[in-house]
C-alpha positions in Angstrom: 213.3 89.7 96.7 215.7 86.5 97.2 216.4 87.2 100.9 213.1 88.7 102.2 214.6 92.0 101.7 212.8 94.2 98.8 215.1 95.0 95.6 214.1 98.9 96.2 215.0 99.2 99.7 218.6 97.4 98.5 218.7 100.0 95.9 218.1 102.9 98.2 220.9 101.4 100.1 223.3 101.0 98.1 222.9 104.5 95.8 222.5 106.7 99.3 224.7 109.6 99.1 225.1 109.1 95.3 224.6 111.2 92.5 222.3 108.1 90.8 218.8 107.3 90.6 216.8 104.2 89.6 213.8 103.0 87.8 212.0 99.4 88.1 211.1 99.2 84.7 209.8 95.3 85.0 210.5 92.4 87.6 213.8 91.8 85.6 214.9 95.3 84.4 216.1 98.3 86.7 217.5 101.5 85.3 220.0 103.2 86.8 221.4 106.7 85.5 222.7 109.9 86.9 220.3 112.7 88.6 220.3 116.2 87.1 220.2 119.3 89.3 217.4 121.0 88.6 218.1 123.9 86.8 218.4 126.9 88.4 215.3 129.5 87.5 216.3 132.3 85.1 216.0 135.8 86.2 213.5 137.4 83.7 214.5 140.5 82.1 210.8 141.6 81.4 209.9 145.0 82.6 206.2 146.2 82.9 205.5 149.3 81.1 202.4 151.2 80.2 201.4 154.4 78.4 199.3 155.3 75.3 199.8 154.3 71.8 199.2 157.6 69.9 199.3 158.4 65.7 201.4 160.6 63.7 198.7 163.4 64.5 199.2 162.6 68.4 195.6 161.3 69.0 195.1 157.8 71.2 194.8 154.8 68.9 191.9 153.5 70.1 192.1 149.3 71.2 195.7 149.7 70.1 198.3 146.8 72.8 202.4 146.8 72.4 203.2 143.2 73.3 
């Protein structure tokens, strides 16, 4: 902060329109690396089903879950 100017707003500046981000990890260290897209969310091939769990002799099993 030489010139009155903070170090963050220079850094916003000067990595606008960039594909980089930064991180003040102490007064005399700053990180700067590349942002990731956030991934995009993965359509879910789960499928809601219901019925009733039955034995070989066809009779409910009672407190019986599929999962």
């Amino acid at each position: 902060r030489k010139s009155g100017v903070p170090v963050t707003a220079v850094l916003d500046a000067a990595l606008k329109g960039r594909n980089l981000k930064y991180s003040v990890v102490s007064q005399k260290s700053i990180v700067v690396s590349e942002k990731h897209a956030a991934a995009a969310p993965q359509q879910s091939n789960k499928r809601k089903m219901q019925g009733v769990v039955k034995d070989d002799n066809g009779e409910p099993v009672i407190g019986a879950t599929v999962s």
